[in-house]
N, C-alpha and C positions, 0 to 999 in steps of 0.2 A: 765462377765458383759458387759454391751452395754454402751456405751459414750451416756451421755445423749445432747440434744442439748439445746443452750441457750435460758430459757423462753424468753416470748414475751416483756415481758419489758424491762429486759435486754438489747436485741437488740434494740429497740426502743431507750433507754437511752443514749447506746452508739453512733446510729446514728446523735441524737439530740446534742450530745457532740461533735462528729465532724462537723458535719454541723456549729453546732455555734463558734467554733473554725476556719473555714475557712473564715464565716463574718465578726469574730473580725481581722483577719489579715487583709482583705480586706477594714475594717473601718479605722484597720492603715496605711496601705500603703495611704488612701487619706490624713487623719488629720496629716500625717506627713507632706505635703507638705505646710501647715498652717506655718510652723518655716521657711522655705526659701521666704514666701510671706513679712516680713519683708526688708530681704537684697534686694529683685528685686525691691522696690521703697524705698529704702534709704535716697532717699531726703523728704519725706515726714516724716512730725510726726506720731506718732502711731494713734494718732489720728481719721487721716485722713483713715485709711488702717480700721483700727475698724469702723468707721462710713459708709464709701464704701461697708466693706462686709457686715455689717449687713442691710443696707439699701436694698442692692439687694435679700439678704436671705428673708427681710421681702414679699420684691415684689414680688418675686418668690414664698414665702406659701402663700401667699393673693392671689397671679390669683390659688392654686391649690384648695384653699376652697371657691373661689367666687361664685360656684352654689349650695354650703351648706351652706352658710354664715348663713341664717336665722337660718335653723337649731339650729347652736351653739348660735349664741347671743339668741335664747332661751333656750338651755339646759343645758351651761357654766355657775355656778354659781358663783355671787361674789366672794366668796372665793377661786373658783378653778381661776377667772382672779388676783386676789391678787397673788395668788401665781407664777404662769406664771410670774406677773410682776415681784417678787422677785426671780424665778430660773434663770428668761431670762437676768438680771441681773448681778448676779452670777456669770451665766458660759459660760456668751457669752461675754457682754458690758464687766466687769472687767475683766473678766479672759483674753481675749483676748489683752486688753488695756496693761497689765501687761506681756503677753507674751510678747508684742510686742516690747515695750520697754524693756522686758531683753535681747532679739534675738539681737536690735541695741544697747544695753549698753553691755555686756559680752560676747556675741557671742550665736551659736547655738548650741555647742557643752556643752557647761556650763548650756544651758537653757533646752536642751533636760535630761542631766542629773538630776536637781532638777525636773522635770515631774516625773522623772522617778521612782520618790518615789510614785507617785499617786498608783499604785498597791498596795505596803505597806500600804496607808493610807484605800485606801477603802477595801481591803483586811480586814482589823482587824476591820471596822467598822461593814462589813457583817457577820463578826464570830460569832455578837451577833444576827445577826437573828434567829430564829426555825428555825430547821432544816439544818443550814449549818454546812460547815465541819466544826471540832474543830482547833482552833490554832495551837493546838499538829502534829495535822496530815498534814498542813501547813505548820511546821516549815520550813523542809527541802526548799520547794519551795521560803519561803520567807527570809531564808539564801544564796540564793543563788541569788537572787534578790539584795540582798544590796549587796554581794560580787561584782555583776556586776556595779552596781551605784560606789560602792568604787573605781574600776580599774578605770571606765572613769574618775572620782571625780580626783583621783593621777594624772594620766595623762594630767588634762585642770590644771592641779596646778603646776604642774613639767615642761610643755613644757612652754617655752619663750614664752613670749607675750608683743606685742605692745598695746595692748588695756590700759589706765591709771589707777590704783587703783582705782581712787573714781568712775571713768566708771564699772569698775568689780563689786565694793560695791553696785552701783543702781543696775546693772543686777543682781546679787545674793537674792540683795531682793525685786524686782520685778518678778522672778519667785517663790519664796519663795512664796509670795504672791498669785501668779495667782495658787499654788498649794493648798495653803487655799481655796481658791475662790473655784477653780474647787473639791476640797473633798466636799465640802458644796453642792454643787449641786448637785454633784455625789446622796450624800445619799437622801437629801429632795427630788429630783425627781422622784429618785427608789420608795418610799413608796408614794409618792402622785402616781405613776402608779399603783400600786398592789391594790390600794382602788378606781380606774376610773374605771366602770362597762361599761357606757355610751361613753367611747371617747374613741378609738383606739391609740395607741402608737405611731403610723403614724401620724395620726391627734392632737394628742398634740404638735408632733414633729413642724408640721406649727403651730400652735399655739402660740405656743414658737416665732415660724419666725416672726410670725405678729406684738405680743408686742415687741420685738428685735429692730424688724425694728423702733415703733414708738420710741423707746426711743433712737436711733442711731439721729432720727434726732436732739436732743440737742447736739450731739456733732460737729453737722458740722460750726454751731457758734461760736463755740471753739476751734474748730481747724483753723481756721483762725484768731480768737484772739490771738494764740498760735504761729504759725504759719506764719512767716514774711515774707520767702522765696519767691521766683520768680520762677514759674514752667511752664516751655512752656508748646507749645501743646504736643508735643511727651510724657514728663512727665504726663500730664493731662491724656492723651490714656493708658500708661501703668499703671498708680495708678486705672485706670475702668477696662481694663482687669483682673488685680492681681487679683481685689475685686470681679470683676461677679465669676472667676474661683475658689475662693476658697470657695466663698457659694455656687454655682452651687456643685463642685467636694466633702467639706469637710461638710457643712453643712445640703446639700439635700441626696445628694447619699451615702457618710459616713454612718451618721444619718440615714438613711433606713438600710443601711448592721446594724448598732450598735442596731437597736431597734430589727432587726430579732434575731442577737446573744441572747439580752437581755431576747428574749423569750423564748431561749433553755437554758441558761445557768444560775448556781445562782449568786446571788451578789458576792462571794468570788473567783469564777472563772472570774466573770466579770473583776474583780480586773485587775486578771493577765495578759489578752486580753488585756489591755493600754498598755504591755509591746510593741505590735507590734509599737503601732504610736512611742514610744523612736527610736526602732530600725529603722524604719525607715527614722525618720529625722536623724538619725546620718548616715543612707547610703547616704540620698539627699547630705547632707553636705558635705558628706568626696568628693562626688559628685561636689559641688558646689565651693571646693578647690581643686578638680582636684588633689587628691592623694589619698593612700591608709589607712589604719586605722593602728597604731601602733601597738606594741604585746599585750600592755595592754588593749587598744581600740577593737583588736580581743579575746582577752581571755573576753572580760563583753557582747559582741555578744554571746560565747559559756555558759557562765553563765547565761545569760539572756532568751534563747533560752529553756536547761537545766531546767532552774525556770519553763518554762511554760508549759514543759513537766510531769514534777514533780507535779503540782500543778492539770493537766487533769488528769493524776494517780490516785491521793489522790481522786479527784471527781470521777474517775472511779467505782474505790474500793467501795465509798459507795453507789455507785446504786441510785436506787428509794430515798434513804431516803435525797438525794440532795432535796432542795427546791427551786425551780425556782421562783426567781422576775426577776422583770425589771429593769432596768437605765438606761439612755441614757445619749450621751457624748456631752458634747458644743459646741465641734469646729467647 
């Protein structure tokens, strides 16, 4: 007998499963850099850093649709700008808001970890779509996912810290939070995509920028009512840098790499793809303390990694009968 070679789907499948696997690393390697955008303007409230980025993210999708503009204000209906207003919301203004303040209330080490459940959570939301894999065959990948979350978890609890209780308690539940925020988005986004015929992924992506943007501007009123501080120039330069750089890098170019994944991969692999931005800000970090990662800290790298290996497997294994939606990520 002659080796047969692998039909043409097959091949297809699997290409599309690596391809979209290499965009979701490369959406985290950006969105991780969103957790040290905190600690480089320090003196500043969250506020300030949320209303910055988003302000420039909006300017930024407003000059790329300003020669379609008509276009949309005639084919974006009511409903689909309600909703915009409530995703952009969501998983930009709060989640971000709540990031930010857990990064400067408990660190980024404790705040990358509770992210680091978002796989978990949109993981088991996408189980219930048609056609994705079953829990069952999941299991494994999301066993090994919280093994990973437990080690960093022991580790930011067991190592000494100067940070004060009731500091730890706000950051614990301000990520908490911005993990609510962003599951919620995660899922309402993905299906308001798969039912858009008319607007491209790309172009909702600014869309999102636009209303972002308008609604960033109530916050810069409040951030000064908030706000008491005395901030040179130097400070003024560096809180504009942080903010063009992380919606230019996490918001524009992220969000292109995550809507391309989006398109190869289903919602329950999508899942797993957040694992990179964890891993990643936990490099920036151990980076940004200028040391190395402890045994426990490496052993949920080698779990975490393991998980997302395990989890393109199980996708593998069942070929075609994967179902490809979209999602895209906030930050």
């Amino acid at each position: 007998m002659t080796a047969t070679s692998p039909s043409a789907p097959d091949v297809t499948h699997s290409h599309a499963t690596f391809a979209g696997v290499i965009c979701g690393a490369g959406a985290g390697a950006l969105w991780g850099l969103v957790f040290l955008a905190p600690e480089l303007v320090r003196t500043f409230d969250p506020l300030f850093l949320t209303s910055g980025r988003y302000l420039f993210y909006g300017l930024i999708s407003a000059a790329m649709l300003a020669p379609r503009w008509r276009h949309f204000a005639a084919t974006v209906s009511a409903g689909e700008w309600l909703a915009l207003m409530k995703l952009g919301f969501a998983g930009n203004i709060l989640y971000y808001l709540l990031l930010s303040t857990a990064v400067q209330s408990g660190g980024v080490a404790m705040t990358s970890l509770v992210i680091g459940f978002l796989p978990v959570a949109v993981t088991i939301v996408g189980s219930r779509d048609k056609g994705a894999v079953s829990l069952a065959k999941l299991a494994p990948s999301l066993l090994l996912c919280a093994a990973g979350a437990v080690c960093i978890g022991w580790q930011t609890v067991a190592a000494p810290s100067q940070i004060p209780a009731s500091a730890r308690l706000t950051g614990l539940l301000s990520a908490i939070g911005a993990l609510v925020s962003w599951t919620i988005y995660a899922v309402g986004n993905s299906r308001w995509l798969r039912r858009l015929d008319h607007i491209s992924a790309h172009d909702w992506n600014f869309l999102t920028g636009v209303v972002t943007g308008a609604q960033s501007l109530v916050l810069v009123p409040l951030a000064f009512l908030i706000d008491h501080a005395h901030h040179d120039a130097t400070e003024w330069t560096q809180l504009g840098l942080v903010s063009l750089s992380v919606a230019f890098l996490a918001s524009i170019v992220g969000n292109a790499l995550w809507n391309r994944m989006s398109r190869l991969l289903p919602l329950t692999l999508t899942g797993q793809m957040i694992l990179f931005e964890t891993l990643f800000a936990l490099i920036y970090g151990f980076l940004w303390e200028k040391r190395l990662p402890h045994v426990l800290e490496a052993a949920a790298f080698t779990l975490v990694a393991l998980s997302v290996v395990t989890c393109v497997g199980a996708h593998r294994s069942a070929g075609s009968r994967a179902q490809t939606v979209d999602a895209s990520h906030p930050v």
